[in-house]
DSSP file (Angstrom, degrees, kcal/mol; ACC not computed):
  #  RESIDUE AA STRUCTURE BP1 BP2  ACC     N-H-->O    O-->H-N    N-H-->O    O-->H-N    TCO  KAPPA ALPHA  PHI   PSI    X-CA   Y-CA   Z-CA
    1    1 A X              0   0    0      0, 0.0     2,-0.2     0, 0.0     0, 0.0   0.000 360.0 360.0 360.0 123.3  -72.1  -58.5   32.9
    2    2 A X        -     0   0    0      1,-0.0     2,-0.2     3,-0.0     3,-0.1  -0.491 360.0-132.1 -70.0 138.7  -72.3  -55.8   35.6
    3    3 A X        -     0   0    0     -2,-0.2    -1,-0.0     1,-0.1     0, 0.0  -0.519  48.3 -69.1 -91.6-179.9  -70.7  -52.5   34.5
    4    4 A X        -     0   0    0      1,-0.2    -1,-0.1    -2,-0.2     2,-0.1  -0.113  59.1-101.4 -76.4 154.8  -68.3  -51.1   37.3
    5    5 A X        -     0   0    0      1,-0.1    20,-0.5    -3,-0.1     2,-0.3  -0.240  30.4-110.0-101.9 168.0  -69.5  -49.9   40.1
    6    6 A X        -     0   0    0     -2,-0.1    -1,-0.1    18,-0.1     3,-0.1  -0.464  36.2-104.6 -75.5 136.7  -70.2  -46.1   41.3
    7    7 A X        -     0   0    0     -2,-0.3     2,-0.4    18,-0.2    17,-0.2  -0.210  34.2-126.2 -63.6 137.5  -68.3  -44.4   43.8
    8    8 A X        -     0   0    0     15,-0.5    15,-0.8     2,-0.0     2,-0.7  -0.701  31.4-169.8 -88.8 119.2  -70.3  -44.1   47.2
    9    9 A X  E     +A   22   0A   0     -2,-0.4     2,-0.4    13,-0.2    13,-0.2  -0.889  15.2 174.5-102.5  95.7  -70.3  -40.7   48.2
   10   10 A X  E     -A   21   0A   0     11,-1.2    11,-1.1    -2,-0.7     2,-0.3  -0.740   9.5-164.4-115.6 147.1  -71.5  -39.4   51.4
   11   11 A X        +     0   0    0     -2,-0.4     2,-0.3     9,-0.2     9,-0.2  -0.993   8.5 176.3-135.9 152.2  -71.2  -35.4   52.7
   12   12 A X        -     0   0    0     -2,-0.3     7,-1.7     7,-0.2     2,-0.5  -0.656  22.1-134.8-112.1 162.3  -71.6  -34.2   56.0
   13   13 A X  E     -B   18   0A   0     -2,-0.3     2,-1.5     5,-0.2     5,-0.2  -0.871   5.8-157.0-151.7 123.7  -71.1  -30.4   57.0
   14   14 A X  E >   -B   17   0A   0      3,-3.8     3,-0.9    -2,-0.5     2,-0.3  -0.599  64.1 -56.4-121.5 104.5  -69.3  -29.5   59.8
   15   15 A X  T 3  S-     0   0    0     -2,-1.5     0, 0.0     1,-0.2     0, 0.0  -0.672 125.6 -16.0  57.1-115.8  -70.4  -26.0   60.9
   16   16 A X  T 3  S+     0   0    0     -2,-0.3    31,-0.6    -3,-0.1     2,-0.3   0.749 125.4  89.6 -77.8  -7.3  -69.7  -23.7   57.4
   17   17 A X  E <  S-B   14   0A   0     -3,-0.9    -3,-3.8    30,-0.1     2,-1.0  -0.437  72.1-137.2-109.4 146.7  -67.4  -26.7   55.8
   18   18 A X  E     -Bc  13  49A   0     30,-2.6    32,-3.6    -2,-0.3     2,-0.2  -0.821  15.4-164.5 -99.9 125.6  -68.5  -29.9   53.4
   19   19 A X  E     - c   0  50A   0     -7,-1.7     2,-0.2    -2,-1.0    -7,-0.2  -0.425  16.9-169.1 -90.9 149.5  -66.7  -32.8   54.7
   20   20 A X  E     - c   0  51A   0     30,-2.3    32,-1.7    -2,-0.2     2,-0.2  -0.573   7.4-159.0-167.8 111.6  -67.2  -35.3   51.6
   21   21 A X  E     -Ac  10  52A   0    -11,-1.1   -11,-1.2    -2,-0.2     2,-0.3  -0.543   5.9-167.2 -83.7 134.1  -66.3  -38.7   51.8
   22   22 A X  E     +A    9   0A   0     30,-1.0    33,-0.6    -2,-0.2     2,-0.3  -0.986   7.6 176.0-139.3 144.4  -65.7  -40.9   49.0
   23   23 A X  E     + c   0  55A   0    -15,-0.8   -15,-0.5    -2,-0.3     2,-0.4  -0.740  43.6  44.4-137.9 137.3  -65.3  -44.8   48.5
   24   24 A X  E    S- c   0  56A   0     31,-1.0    33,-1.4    -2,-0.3     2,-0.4  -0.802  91.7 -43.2 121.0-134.2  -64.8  -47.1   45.6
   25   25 A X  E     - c   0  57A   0    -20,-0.5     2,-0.8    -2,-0.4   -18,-0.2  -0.920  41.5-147.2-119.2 140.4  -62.5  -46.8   42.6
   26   26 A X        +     0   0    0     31,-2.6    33,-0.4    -2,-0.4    34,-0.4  -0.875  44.2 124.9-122.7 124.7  -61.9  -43.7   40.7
   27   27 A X  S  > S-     0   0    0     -2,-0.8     4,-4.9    31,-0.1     3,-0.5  -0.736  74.3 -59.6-142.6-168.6  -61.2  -44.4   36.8
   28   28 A X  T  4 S+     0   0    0      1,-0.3     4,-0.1    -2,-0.3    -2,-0.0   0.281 130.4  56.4 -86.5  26.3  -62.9  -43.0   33.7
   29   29 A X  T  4 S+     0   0    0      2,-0.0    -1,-0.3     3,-0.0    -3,-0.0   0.528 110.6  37.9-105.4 -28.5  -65.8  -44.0   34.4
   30   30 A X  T  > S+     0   0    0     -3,-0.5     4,-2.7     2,-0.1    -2,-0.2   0.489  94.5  86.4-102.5  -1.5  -66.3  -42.5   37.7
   31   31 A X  H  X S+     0   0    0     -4,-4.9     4,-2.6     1,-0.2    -3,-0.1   0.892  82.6  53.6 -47.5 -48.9  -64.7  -39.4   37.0
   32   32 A X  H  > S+     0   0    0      1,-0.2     4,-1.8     2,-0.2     5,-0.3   0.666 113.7  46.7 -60.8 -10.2  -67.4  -37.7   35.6
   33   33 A X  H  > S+     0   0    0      2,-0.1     4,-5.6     1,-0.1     5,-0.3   0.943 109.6  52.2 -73.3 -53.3  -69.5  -38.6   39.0
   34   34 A X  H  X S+     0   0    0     -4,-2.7     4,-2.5     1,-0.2    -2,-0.2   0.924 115.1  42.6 -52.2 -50.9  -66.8  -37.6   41.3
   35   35 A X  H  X S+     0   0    0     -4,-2.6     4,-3.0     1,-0.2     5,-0.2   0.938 109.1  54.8 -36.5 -57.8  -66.5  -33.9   39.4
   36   36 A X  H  X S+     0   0    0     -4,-1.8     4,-3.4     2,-0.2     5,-0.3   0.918 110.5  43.1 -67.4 -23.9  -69.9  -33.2   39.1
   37   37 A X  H >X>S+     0   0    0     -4,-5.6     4,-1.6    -5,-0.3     3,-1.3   0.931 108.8  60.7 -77.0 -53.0  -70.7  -33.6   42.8
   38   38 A X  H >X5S+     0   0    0     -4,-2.5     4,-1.0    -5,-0.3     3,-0.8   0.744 111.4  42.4 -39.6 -69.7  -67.6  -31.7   43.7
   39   39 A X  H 3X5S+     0   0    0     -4,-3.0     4,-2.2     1,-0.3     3,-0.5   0.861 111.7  49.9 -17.0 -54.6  -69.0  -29.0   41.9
   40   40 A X  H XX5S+     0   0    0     -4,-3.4     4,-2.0    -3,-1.3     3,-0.8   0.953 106.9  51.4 -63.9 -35.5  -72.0  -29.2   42.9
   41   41 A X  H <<>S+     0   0    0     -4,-1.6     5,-0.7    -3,-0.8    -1,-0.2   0.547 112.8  51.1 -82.8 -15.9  -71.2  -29.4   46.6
   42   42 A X  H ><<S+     0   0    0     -4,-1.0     3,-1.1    -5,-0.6    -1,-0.3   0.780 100.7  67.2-107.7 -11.5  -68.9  -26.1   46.0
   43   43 A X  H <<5S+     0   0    0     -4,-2.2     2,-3.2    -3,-0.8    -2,-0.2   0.992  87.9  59.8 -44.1 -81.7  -71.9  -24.6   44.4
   44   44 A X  T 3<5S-     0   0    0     -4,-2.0    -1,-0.2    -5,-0.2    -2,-0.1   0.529 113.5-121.1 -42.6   4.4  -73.8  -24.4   47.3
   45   45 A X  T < 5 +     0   0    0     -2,-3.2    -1,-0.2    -3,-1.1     2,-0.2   0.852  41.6 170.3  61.5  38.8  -70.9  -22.1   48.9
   46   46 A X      < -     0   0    0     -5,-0.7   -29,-0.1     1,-0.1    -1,-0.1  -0.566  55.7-100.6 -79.8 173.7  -69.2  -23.4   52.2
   47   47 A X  S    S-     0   0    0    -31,-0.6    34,-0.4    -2,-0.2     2,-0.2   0.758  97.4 -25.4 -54.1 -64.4  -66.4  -22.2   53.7
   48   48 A X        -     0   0    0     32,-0.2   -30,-2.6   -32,-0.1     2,-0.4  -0.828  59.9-113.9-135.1 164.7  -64.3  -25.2   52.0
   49   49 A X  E     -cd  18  82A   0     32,-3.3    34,-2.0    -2,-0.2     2,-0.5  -0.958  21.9-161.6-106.4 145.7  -64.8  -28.6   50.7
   50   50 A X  E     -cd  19  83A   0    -32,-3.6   -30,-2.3    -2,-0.4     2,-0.7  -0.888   4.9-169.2-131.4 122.3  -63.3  -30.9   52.3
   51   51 A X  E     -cd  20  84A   0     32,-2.2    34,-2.3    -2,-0.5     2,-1.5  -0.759  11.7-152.1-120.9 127.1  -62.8  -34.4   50.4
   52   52 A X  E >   +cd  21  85A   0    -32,-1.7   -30,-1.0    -2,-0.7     3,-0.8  -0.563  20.4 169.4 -89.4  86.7  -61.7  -37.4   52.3
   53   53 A X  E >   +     0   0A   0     32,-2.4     3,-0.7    -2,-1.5    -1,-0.1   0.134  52.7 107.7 -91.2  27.2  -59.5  -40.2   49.6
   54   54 A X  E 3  S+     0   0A   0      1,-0.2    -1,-0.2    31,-0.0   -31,-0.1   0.787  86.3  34.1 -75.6 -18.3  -58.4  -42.2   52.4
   55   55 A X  E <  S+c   23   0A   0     -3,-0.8   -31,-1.0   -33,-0.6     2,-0.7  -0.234  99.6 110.1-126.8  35.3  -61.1  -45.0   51.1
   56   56 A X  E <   -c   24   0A   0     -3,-0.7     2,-0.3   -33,-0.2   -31,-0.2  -0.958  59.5-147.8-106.5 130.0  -60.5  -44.1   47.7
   57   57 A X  E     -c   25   0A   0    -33,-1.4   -31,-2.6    -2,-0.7     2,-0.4  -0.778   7.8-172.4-112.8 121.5  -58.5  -46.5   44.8
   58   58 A X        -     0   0    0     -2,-0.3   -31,-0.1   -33,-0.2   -33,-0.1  -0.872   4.8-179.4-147.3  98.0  -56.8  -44.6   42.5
   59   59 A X  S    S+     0   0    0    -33,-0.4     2,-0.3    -2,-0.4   -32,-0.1   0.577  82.0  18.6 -57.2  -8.8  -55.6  -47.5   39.7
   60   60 A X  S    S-     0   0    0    -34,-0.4     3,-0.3     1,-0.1     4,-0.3  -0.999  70.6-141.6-157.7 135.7  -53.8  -44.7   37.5
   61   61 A X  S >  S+     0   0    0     -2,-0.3     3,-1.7     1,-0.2    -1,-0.1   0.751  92.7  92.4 -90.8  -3.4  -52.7  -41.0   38.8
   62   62 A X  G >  S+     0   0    0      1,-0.2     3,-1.6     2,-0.1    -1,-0.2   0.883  85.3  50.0 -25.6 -69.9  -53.8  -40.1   35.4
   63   63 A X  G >  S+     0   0    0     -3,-0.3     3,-1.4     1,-0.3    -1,-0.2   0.632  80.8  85.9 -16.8 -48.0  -57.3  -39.5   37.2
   64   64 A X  G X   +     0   0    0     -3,-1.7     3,-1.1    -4,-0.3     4,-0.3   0.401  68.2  81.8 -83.5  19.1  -56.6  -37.5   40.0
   65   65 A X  G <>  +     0   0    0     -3,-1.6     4,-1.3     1,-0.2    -1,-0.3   0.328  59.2  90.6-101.0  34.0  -56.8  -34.6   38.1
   66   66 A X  H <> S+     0   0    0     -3,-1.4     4,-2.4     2,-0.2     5,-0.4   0.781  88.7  55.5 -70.4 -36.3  -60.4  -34.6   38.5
   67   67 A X  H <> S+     0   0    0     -3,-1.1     4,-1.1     1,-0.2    -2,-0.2   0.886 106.7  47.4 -83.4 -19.5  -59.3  -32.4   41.8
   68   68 A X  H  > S+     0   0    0     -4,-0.3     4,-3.1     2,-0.2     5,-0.4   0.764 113.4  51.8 -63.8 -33.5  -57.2  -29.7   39.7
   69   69 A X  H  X S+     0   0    0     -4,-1.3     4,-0.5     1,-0.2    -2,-0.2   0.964 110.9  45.8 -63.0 -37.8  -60.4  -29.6   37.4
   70   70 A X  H >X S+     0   0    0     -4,-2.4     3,-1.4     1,-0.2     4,-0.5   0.969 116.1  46.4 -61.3 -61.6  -62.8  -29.1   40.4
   71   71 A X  H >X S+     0   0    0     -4,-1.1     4,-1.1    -5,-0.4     3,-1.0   0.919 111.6  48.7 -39.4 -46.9  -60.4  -26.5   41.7
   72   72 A X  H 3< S+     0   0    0     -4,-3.1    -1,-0.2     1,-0.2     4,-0.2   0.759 111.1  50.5 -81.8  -9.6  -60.1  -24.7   38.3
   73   73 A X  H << S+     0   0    0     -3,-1.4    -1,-0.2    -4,-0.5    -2,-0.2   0.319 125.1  31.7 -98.9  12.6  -64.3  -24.6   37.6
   74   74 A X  H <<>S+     0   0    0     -3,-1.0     5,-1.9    -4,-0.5     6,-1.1   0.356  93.6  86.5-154.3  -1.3  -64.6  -23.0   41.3
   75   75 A X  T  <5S+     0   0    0     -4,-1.1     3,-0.1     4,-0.2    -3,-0.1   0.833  99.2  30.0 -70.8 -56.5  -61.7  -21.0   42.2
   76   76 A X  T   5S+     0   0    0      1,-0.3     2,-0.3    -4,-0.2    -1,-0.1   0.855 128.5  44.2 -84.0 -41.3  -62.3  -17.6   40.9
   77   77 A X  T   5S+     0   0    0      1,-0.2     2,-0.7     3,-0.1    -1,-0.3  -0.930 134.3   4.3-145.0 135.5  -66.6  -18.2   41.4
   78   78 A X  T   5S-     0   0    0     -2,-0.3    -1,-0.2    -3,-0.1    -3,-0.2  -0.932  90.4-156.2 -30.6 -22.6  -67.5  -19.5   44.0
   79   79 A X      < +     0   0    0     -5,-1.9     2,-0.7    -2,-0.7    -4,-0.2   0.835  32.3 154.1  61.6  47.4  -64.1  -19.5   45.3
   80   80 A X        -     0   0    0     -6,-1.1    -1,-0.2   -38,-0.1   -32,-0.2  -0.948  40.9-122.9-125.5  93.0  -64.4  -22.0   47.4
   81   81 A X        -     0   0    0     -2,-0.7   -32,-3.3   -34,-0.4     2,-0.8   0.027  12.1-145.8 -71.9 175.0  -61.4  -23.9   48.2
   82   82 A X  E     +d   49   0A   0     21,-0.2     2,-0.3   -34,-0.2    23,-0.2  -0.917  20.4 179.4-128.7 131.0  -61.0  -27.5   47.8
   83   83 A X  E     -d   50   0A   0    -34,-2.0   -32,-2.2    -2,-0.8     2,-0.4  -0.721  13.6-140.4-117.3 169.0  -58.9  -29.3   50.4
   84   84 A X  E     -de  51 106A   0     21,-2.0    23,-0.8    -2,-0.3     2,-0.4  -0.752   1.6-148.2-109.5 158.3  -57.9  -33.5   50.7
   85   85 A X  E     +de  52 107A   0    -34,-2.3   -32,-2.4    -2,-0.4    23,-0.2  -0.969  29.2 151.9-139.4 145.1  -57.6  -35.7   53.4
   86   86 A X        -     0   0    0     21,-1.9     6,-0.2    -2,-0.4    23,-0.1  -0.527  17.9-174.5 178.8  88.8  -55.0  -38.7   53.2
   87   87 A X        +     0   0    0     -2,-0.1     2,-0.2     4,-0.1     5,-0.1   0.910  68.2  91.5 -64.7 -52.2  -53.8  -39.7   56.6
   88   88 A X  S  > S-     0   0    0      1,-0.2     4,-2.9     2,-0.1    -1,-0.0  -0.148  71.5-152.6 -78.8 135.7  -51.3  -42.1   54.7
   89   89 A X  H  > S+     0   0    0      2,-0.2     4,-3.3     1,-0.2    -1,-0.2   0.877  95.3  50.5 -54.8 -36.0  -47.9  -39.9   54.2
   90   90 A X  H  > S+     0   0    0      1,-0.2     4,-0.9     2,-0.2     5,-0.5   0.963 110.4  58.4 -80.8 -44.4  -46.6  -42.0   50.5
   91   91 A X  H  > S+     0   0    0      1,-0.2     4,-4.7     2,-0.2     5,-0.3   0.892 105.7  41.9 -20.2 -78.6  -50.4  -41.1   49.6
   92   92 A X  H >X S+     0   0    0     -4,-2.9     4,-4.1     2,-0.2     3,-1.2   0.947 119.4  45.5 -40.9 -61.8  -49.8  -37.1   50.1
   93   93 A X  H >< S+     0   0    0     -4,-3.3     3,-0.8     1,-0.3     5,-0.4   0.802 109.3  59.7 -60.3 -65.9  -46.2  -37.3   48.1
   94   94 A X  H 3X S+     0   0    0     -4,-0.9     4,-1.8     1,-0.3    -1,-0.3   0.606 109.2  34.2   7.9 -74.3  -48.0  -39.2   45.9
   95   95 A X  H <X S+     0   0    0     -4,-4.7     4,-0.6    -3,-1.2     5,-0.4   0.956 119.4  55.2 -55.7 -55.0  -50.6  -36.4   45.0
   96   96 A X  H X< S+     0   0    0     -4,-4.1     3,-2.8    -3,-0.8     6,-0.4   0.891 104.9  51.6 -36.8 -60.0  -47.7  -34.0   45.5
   97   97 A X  H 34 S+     0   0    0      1,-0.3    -1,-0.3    -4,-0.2    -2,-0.2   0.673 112.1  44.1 -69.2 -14.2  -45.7  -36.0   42.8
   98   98 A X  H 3< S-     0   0    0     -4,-1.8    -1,-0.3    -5,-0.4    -2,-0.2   0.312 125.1 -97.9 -90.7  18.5  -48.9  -35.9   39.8
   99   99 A X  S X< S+     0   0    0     -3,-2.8     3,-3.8    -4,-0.6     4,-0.1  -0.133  89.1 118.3 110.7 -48.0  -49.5  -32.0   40.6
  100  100 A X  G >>  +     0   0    0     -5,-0.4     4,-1.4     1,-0.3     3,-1.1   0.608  65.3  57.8 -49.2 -30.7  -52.1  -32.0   42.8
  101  101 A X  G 34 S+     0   0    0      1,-0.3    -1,-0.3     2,-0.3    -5,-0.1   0.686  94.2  80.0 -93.0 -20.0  -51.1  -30.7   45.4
  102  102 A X  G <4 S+     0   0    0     -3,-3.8    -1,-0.3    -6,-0.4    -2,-0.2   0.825 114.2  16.5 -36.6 -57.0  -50.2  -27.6   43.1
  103  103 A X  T <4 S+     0   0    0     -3,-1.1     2,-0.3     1,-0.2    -2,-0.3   0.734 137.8  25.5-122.3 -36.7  -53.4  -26.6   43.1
  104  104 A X  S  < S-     0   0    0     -4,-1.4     2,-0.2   -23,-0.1    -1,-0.2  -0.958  76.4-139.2-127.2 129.5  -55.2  -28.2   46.0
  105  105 A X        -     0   0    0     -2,-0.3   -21,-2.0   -23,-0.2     2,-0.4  -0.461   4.9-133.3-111.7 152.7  -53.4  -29.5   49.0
  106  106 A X  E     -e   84   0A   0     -2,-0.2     2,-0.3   -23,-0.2   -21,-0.1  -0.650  16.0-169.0 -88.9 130.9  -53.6  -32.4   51.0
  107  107 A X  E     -e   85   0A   0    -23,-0.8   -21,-1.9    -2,-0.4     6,-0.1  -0.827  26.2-129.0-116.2 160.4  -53.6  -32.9   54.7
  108  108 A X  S    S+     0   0    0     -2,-0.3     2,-0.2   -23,-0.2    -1,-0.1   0.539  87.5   0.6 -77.9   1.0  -53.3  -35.8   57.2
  109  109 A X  S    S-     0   0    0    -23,-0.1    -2,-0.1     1,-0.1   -23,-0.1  -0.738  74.1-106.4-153.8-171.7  -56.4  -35.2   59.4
  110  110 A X  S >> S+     0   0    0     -2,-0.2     4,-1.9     2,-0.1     3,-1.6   0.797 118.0  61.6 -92.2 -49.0  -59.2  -32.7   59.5
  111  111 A X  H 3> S+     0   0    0      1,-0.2     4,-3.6     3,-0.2     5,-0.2   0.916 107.8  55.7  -9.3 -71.0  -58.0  -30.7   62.6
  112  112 A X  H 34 S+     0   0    0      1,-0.3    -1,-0.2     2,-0.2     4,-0.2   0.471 107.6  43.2 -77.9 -10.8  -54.9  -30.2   59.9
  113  113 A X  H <4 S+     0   0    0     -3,-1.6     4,-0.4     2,-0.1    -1,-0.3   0.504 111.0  52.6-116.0  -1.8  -56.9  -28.7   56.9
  114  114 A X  H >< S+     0   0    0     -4,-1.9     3,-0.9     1,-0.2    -2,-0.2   0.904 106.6  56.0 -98.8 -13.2  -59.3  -26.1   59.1
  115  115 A X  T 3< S+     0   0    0     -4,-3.6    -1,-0.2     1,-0.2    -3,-0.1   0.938 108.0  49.0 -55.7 -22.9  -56.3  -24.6   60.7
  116  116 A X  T 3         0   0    0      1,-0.3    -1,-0.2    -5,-0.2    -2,-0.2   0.568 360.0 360.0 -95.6   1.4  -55.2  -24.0   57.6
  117  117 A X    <         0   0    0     -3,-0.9    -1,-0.3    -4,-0.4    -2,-0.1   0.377 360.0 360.0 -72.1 360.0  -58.2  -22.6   56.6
């Protein structure tokens, strides 16, 4: 029996900021992946992260505070905010409505989170 599989991660950097794409499922089993590279990826000090959930499945919103956790282990040191992308709009309230967006906010494009950078 295969166990479930691990979220595909890709990053790009576009000029000072990490664009970081993710794919798959996120549950408790792929939380711990998805954290530690977000950490890691904010280690290395850009400008922002920028993390793309349009091709992410998220079964339980119980989960998504894997992006307050990143936020709260990187805020003060590096400081290095952490932004979303989620072109679909019930997506964003979504986030809004489990917190996230309390602590790291979501945009519809890319354009829309480096102005606000």
């Amino acid at each position: 029996m295969a166990g479930p599989a691990a979220l595909r991660i890709e990053h790009r950097f576009l000029n000072d900021v990490a664009v970081v794409v993710v794919d798959g499922t996120l549950d408790l089993a792929s939380y711990p992946q998805l954290r530690d590279d977000l950490i890691k990826t904010a280690l290395d000090v850009p400008r922002a992260v920028v993390v793309d959930i349009s091709s992410l499945d998220v079964p339980t919103g119980a989960t998504l505070s894997v992006f307050a956790t990143v936020w709260m282990r990187v805020c003060d040191w590096p400081g290095v905010p952490i932004l979303l992308l989620e072109p679909d709009a019930r997506s964003r309230e979504w986030l809004r409505d489990h917190g996230v967006a309390r602590f790291v906010p979501a945009f519809a494009d890319l354009d829309q989170a480096l102005r606000w950078l």
